[in-house]
N, C-alpha and C positions, 0 to 999 in steps of 0.2 A: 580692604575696608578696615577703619578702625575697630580696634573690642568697644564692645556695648559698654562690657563691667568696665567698673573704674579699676585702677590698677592698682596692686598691692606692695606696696615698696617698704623694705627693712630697710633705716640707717643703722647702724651698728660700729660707730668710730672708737677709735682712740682715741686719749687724750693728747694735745697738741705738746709735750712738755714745755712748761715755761709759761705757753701763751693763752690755751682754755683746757678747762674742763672736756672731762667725755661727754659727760651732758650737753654744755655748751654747745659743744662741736656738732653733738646731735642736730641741737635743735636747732642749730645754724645750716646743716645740710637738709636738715626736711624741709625750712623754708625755701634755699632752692630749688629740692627738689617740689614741691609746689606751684613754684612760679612757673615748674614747666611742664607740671602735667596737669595744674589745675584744680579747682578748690574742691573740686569730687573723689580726687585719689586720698587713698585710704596708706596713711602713713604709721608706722609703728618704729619708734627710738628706743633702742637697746644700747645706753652706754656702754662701752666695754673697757676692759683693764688686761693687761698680763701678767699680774701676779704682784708687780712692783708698786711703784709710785701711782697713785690716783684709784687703786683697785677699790679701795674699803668705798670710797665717794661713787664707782661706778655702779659696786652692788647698792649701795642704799639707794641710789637715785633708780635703779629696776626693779628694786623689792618696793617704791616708795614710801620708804622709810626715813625716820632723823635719826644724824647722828645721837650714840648716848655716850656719858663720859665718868670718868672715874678720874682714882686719884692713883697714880704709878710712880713712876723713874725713870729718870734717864740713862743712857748707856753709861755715867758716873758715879748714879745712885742719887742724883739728885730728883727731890720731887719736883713733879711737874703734872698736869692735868692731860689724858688721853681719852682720844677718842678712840670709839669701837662699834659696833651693829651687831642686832638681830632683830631675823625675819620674821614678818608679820605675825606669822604661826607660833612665835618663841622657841621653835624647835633649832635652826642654826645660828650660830655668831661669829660673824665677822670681827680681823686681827690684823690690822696694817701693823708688821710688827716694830718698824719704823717709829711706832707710837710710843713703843716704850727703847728702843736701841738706834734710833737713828742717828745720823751721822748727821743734817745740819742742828740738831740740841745741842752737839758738844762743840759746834764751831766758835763758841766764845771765848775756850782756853786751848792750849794747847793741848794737841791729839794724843793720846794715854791707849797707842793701841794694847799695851798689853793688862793695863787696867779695866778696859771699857768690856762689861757686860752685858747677858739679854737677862735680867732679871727683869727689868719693868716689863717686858712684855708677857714674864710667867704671872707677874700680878693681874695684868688683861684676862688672861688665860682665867686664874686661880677667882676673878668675880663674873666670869663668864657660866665658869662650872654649877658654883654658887648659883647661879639665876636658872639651872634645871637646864641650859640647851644640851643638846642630844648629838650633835655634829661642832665641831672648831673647822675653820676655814682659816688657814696663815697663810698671811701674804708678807715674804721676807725681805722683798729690794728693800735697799738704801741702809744696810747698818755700820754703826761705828764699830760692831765687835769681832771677835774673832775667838769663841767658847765653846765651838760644837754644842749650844746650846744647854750648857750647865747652868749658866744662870737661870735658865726658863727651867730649868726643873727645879732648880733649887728654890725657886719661887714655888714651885709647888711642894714643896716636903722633900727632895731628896737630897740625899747628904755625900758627898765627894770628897772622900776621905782618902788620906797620904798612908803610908806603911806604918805608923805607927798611928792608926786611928783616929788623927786630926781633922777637921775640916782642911781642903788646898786654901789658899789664896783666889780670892772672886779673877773672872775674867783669864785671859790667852796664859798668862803668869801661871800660873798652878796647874794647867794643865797635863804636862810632862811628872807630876808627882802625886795622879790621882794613881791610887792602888787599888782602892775598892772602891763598892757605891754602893751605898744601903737605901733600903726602899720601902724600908719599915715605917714612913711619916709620910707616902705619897699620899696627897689629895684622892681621898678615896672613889671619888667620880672619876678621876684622870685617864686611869684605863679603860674605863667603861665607855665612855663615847667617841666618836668615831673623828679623825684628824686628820683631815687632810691637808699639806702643804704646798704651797702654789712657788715654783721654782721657775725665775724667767733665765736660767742658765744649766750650760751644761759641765760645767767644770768639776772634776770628781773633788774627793776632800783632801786628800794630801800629791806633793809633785810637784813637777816644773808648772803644772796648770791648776795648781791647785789653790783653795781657801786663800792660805797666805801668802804665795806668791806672785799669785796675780791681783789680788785685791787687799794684801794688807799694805802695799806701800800708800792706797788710797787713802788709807785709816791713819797713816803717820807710820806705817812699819818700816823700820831702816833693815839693813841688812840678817843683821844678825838676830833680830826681830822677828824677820821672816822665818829664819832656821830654828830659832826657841817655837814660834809656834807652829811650823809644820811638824817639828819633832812631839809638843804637846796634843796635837791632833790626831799623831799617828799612837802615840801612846791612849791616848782616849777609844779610839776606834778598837784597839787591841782588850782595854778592860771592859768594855762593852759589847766585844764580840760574843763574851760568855754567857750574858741577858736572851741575848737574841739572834743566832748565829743567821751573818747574811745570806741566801739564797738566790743564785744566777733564773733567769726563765728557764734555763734549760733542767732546774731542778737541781743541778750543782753546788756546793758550797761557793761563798763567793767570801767577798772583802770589800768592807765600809770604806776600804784606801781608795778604790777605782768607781766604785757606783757613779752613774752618771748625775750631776745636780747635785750633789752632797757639799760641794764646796761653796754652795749659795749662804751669803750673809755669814761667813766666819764658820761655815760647819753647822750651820742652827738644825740643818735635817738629821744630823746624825744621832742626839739623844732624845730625839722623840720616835724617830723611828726604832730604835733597840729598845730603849725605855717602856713605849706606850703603842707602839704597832702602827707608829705613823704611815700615812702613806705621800707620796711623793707624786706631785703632779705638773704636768706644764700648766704657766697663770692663765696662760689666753682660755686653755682648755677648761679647769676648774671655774673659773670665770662663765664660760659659757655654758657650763652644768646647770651653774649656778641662775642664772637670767632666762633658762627656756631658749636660748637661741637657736638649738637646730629646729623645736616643734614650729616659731616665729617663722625660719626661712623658708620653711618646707613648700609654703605655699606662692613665696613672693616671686611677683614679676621684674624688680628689676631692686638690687643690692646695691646699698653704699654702703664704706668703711673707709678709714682712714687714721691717718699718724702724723707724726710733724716730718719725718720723713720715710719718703718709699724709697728701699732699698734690700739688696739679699740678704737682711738679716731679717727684714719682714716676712719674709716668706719661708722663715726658720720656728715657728712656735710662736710668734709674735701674733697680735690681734686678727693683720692681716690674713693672716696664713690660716686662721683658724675658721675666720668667716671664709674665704674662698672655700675652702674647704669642704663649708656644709651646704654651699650655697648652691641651690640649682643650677644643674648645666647649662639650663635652657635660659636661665636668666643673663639678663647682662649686669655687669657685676663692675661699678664704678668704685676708685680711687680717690678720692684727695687730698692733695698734702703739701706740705709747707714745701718740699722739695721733692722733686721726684730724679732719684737715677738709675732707676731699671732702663733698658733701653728696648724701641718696639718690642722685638724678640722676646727679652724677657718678660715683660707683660703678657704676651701674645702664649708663651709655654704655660707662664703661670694661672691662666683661665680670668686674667684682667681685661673687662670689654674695653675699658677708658682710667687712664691713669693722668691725672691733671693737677696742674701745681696754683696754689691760691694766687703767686706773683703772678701780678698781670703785664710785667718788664722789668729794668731792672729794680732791685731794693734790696737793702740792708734787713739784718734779722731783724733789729729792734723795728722798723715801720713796719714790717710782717707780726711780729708781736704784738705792737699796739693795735693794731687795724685787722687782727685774726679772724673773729668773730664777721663782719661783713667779707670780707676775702674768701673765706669756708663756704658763706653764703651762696654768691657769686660763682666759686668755682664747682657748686654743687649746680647751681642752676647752667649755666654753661654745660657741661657737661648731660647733663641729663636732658635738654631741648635736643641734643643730637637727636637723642635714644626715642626720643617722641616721636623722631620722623624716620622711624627704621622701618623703608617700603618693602612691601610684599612681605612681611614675616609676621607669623602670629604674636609679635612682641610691639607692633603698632600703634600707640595709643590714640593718636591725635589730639596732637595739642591744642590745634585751634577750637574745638567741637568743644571739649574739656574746660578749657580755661572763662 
C-alpha cells in the first residue's frame, strides 16, 4: 500500500559549473521531482557549495539573503567592486575570496604570479568586522595569488617586515625575506571572532604537492617561480611558527610544511590560522553547517544532489560525499549530472540508489550547457518516477494517487 503522508524529499545540488547555479539546479530537480511524486510532496531546496566557486551564491540563496557589496581589489591592487553576505541575524559573514584574489579579474594582462596578492580580500574581511559579525566564513577556490595570506592580514594592520625592519614587497616576491611580523596595528576585532576556512583540497603548503607547485603554473608560475615561492612559503611557515606553534591531533608538535589543505589558494590558510586561530575546514562540510542540512535530511524520504559531473573525486569531500553522508540509510538517495563515471559498483558501495546523467544520447557540452536547466529537470523526474513505484517497501509513494 502506498504512504498516506506525502513524502519529504531534500534537493541539495551543486552547482553545474559553467552551466547553472546551485539554485538553479535546485529548483530544476524539485520540479522533477514533483512531476513524479506529485503536487502533495513536500519539497525543501538547499543549494549547496564546496567551499569554491558558487559557495557565497549558495549560502545566500539558503540564508535568503542579497548579495551586499563594497569597494575592494583585485589580486593587482586594482579597484574593483565585491560582493559578500551576511545572515539574516547579522551575526555571520560570508567571503568568496575570489571577490577580492581571483584569477579571472587578472585575466586581462598578463599573470604576475609573483605580484598577485590577497589584499582585496582582507578589505572583505576588514568591512565585515566593521559591521559587528561574530563568525567570517572563507571560501578560497579560484585565486590568482600565491601569499600564504599576507596580504589579507596586511589588509588588516599587520606588517611583514624584512631584517632590517622594512615592510617585504606585496605578494609570492617578499615572501622568502619576511623576518618578523608585528601585530601591533591588527584590526582589533580580528582575533576576537571566530574564522573558519572552507578548503576544497587537500594539498599541504610546501613540496612536490604543494601551493606552488601544483597550482602556481595555473597562476603563470614558470619554473623557477615555483622554487622562489615554495622556498617563500616555507620561510613564512617557519617565522610564523613562533605565533602559534602547529599541533598534530595526537597532541604532538607539528609543521605548517605538511598540514593537510594548507596549500589551498597560494597558502591563504596559513596566516590566518597562526595569526588569528583560524580553523580549517572541508567547503561541502562548512557549507552544510552552514544551511542546517543534516537537521533538513534527518527526516527525508527520498534525497537528490548533484554536480556537473559524478565521479571519485565526488565522493572525496565534494557536495556529493557530504549529503550521502548525512543522508538516511533508509532513503534512496538520487544523482544527477551532467556526466556520470562511477560505474554500478561504485554507486552501489557508495549508498547511491540512482545516479543518472541529464544527456538523453549523444551531445556535445555546449547543447548540455545551453539546455542545462530543462535536462536537470527531466533527469530528476526520470529518475525519481522509478522511486515512486518501489513495490512492497515502506518507501512506496504512489505516484498515480499523488499526482
Amino acid at each position: 500500500m502506498p504512504n498516506s503522508r506525502p513524502p519529504l524529499i531534500v534537493v541539495a545540488p551543486d552547482s553545474f559549473k559553467g552551466s547553472i547555479s546551485a539554485a538553479g539546479a535546485a529548483a530544476a530537480m524539485a520540479r522533477g521531482a514533483r512531476f513524479a511524486f506529485g503536487a502533495a510532496a513536500r519539497i525543501i531546496e538547499i543549494p549547496m557549495a564546496d567551499g569554491g566557486e558558487g559557495t557565497l551564491d549558495a549560502l545566500l540563496a539558503a540564508w535568503r539573503c542579497p548579495p551586499l557589496f563594497t569597494a575592494a581589489t583585485d589580486a593587482l591592487g586594482r579597484p574593483k567592486t565585491a560582493r559578500y553576505g551576511v545572515s539574516a541575524d547579522g551575526l555571520t559573514g560570508i567571503i568568496e575570496a575570489a571577490e577580492g584574489n581571483g584569477l579571472p579579474d587578472v585575466l586581462d594582462v598578463p599573470l604576475q604570479p609573483l605580484r598577485a596578492d590577497s589584499y582585496g580580500v582582507g578589505t572583505i574581511a576588514g568591512h565585515l568586522l566593521d559591521e559587528g559579525v561574530e563568525e567570517i566564513l572563507l571560501c578560497i577556490g579560484g585565486s590568482a595569488s600565491t601569499d600564504g595570506g599576507t596580504g589579507l592580514l596586511s589588509a588588516l594592520g599587520v606588517r611583514f617586515l624584512d631584517a632590517t625592519g622594512n615592510p617585504v614587497a606585496p605578494g609570492g616576491a617578499g615572501l622568502g625575506a619576511i623576518h618578523t611580523v608585528d601585530v601591533s596595528g591588527l584590526h582589533p576585532r580580528a582575533a576576537a571572532v571566530k574564522w573558519r576556512v572552507a578548503v576544497d583540497v587537500a594539498n599541504p603548503l610546501c613540496g612536490e604537492q604543494g601551493a606552488a607547485a601544483v597550482f602556481g603554473p595555473q597562476k603563470g608560475a614558470g619554473p623557477e617561480d615555483v622554487k622562489l615561492l615554495d622556498a617563500g612559503l616555507a620561510n613564512l611557515a617557519r617565522v610564523l611558527t613562533d605565533f602559534r606553534p602547529p599541533v598534530e591531533s595526537n597532541g604532538r608538535p607539528g609543521t605548517y610544511l605538511t598540514a593537510p589543505g594548507f596549500g589551498a589558494a597560494g597558502g591563504l590558510p596559513l596566516s590566518l590560522v597562526a595569526l588569528l586561530g583560524a580553523e580549517t575546514v572541508p567547503g561541502a562540510e562548512l557549507v552544510s553547517d552552514a544551511v542546517g542540512l543534516r537537521a533538513a535530511l534527518a527526516h527525508a524520504d527520498v534525497v537528490l544532489t548533484g554536480e556537473g559531473c559524478l565521479d571519485t573525486q565526488s565522493l572525496g569531500g565534494k557536495v556529493v560525499d557530504a549529503v550521502r553522508r548525512l543522508a538516511p540509510s533508509a532513503s534512496p538517495l538520487v544523482v544527477v549530472a551532467g556526466t556520470v563515471q562511477l560505474s554500478a559498483a561504485q554507486s552501489m558501495e557508495a549508498g547511491i540508489t540512482v545516479a543518472v546523467s541529464i544527456a538523453r544520447g549523444p551531445a556535445t557540452l555546449a547543447e548540455l550547457t545551453a539546455n542545462a536547466e530543462l535536462l536537470i529537470e527531466d533527469a530528476a523526474a526520470r529518475a525519481c518516477c522509478g522511486l515512486a513505484f518501489l513495490p512492497g517497501t515502506e518507501r512506496s509513494f504512489g505516484l498515480a494517487e499523488s499526482a
